[in-house]
C-alpha positions in Angstrom: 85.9 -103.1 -15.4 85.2 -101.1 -12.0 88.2 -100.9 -9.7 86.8 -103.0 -5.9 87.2 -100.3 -3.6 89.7 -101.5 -0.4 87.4 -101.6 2.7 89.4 -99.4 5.5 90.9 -101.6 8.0 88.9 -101.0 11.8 91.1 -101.1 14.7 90.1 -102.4 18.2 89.6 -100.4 20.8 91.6 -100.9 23.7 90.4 -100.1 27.1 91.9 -98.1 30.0 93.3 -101.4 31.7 95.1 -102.6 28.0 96.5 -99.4 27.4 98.2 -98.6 30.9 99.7 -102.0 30.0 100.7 -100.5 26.7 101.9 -97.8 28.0 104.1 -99.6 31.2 105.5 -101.7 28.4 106.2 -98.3 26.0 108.0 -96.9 28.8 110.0 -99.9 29.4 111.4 -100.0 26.1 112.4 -96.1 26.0 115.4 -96.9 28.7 115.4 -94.6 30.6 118.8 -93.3 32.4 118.6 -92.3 36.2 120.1 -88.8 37.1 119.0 -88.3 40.7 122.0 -89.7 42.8 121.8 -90.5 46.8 124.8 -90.3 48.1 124.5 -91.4 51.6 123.4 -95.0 50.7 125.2 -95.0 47.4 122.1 -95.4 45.1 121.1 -93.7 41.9 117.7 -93.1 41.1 114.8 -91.5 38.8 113.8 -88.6 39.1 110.8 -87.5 38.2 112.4 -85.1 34.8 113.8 -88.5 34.2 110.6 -90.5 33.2 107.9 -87.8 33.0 108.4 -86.3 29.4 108.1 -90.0 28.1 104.4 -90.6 30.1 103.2 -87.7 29.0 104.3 -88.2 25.0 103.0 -91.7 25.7 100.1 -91.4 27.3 99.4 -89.1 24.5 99.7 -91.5 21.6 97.8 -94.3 23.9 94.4 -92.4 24.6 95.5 -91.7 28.1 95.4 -88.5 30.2 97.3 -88.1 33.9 95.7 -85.5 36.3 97.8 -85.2 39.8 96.1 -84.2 43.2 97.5 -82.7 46.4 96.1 -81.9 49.8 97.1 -82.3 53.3 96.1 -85.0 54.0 96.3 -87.2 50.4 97.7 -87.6 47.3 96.2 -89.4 44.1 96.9 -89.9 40.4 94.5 -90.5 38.2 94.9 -92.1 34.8 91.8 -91.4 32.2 91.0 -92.8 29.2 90.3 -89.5 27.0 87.8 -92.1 24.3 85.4 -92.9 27.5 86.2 -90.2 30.3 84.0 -92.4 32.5 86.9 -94.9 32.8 89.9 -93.5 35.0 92.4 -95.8 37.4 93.5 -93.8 40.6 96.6 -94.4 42.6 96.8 -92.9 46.0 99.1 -91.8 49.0 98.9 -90.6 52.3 100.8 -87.5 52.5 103.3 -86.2 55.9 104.8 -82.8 54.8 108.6 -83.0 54.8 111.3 -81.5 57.4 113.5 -80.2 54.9 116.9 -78.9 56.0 117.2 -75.0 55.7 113.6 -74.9 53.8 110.7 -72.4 54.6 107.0 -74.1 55.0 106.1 -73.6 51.6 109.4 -75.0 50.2 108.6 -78.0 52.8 105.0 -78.5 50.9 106.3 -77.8 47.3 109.1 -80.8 48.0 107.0 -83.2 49.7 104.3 -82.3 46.6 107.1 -83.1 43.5 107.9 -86.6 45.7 104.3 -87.9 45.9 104.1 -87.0 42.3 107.1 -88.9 41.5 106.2 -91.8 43.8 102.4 -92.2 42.5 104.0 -92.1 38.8 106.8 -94.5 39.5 103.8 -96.4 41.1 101.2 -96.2 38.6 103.4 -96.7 35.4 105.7 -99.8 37.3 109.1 -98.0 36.6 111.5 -100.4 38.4 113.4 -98.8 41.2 115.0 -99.3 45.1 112.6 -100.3 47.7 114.0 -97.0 49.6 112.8 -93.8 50.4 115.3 -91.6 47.8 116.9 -88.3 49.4 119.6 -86.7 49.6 120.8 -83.0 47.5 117.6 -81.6 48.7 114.6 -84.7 48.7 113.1 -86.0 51.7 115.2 -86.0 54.7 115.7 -89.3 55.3 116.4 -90.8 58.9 116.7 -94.0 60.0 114.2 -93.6 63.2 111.8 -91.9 61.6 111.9 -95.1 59.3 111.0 -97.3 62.6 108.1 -95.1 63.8 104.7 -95.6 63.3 102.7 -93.9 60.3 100.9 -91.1 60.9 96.6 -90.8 60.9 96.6 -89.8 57.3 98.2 -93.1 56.6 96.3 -95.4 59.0 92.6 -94.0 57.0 94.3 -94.4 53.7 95.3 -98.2 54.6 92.0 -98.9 56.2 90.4 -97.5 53.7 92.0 -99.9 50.6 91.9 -102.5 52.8 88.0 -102.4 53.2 87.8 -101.2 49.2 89.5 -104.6 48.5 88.2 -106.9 50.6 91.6 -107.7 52.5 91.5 -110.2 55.2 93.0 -107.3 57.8 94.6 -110.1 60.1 96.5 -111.7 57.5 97.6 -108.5 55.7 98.7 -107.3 59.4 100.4 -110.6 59.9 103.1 -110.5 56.7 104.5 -107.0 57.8 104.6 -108.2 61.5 101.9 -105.5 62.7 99.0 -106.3 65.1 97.0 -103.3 64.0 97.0 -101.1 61.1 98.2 -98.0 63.5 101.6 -100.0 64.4 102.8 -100.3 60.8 105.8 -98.6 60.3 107.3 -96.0 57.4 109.7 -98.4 56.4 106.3 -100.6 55.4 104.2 -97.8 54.1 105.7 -98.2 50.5 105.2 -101.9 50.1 101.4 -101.7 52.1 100.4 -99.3 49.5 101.9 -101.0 46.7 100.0 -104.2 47.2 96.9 -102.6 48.2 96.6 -100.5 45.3 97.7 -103.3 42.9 94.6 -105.3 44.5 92.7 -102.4 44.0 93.5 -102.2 40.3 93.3 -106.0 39.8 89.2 -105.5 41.4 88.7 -102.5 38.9 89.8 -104.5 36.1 88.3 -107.7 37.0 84.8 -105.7 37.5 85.4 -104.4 34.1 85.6 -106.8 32.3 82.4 -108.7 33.7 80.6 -105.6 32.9 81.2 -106.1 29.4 80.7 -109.3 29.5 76.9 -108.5 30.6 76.9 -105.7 28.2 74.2 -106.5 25.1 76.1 -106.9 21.3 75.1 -103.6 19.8 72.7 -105.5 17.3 70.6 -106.2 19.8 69.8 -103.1 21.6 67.1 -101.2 21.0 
């Protein structure tokens, strides 16, 4: 009597959206410890040695890839989904390079570059953290006027920009951080503008998504 051969289980495929998720949620469970310590305002925090071995050895067993961007003017993140390189989610921020105390230009550039790249990770994986600008032992000078200024140029196209990509209602948006324009937002509301705008942002992507598979013909049926 012929042994039935065991047909091999098949796995679902997850999609870029479902394994982010995965991996926010893999992250989550590693607890993580925060080294970086601000001692002015009495805060600890992560920095980015702190959660960045654990993305990447994530990432890797979730079918996801992380490629980092820096010019003048912006900063993105992009997260890729190595089984369908078409699909990528990209996180973004304006960048201002940083008056460092004691630090030559390029020391300026190389600081302000390793805190976008903590900031768009801490933004694009959801690690849980102060709604502060962290400094302190050598991160961005942090002053309370410069936190009542306005944003600079670089910031006011990135906002405008998300805000037409998403379909904002501008007034309204303006209205909850107590801004007429966009140029009058301030760089204690930068963090939280960009947050929401790029969770939006994200929230379109996937919604777009998931209506294009839904259009999509079953494989049996094409030709």
């Amino acid at each position: 009597m012929s042994e039935k051969k065991e047909e091999p289980v098949q796995t679902k495929k997850l999609n870029i959206y479902q394994k982010i998720q995965k991996s926010r949620v893999d992250l989550q469970n590693k607890k993580l410890k925060k080294t970086g310590v601000n001692k002015y305002s009495n805060y600890d925090y992560f920095e980015l040695g702190d959660f960045l071995p654990a993305i990447n050895e994530i990432c890797n067993n979730n079918g996801l890839a992380t490629i980092f961007q820096f010019t003048k003017e912006l900063a993105t993140l992009d997260v890729i989904d190595v089984d369908n390189l078409e699909d990528k989610l990209q996180f973004s921020t304006p960048v201002e390079i940083a008056l460092l105390k004691g630090c030559s230009s390029i020391q300026n550039i190389g600081g302000t570059q390793s805190y976008c790249r903590r900031y768009l990770y801490i933004m694009a994986f959801e690690i849980a953290e102060v709604d502060i600008i962290d400094s302190g032992n050598g991160e961005i000078d942090q002053d309370a006027e410069q936190a009542k200024k306005n944003i600079d140029k670089a910031s006011v196209f990135v906002i405008k920009k998300l805000i037409e990509e998403t379909n904002t209602d501008k007034e309204k948006f303006l209205s909850c951080i107590g801004a007429k324009r966009v140029e009058d937002i301030t760089n204690d509301c930068l963090g939280t503008c960009m947050r929401e705008l790029n969770k939006k942002k994200e929230s379109i992507q996937k919604a777009a998504e998931k209506s294009k598979k839904e259009n999509e013909l079953p494989e049996e049926l094409k030709l």
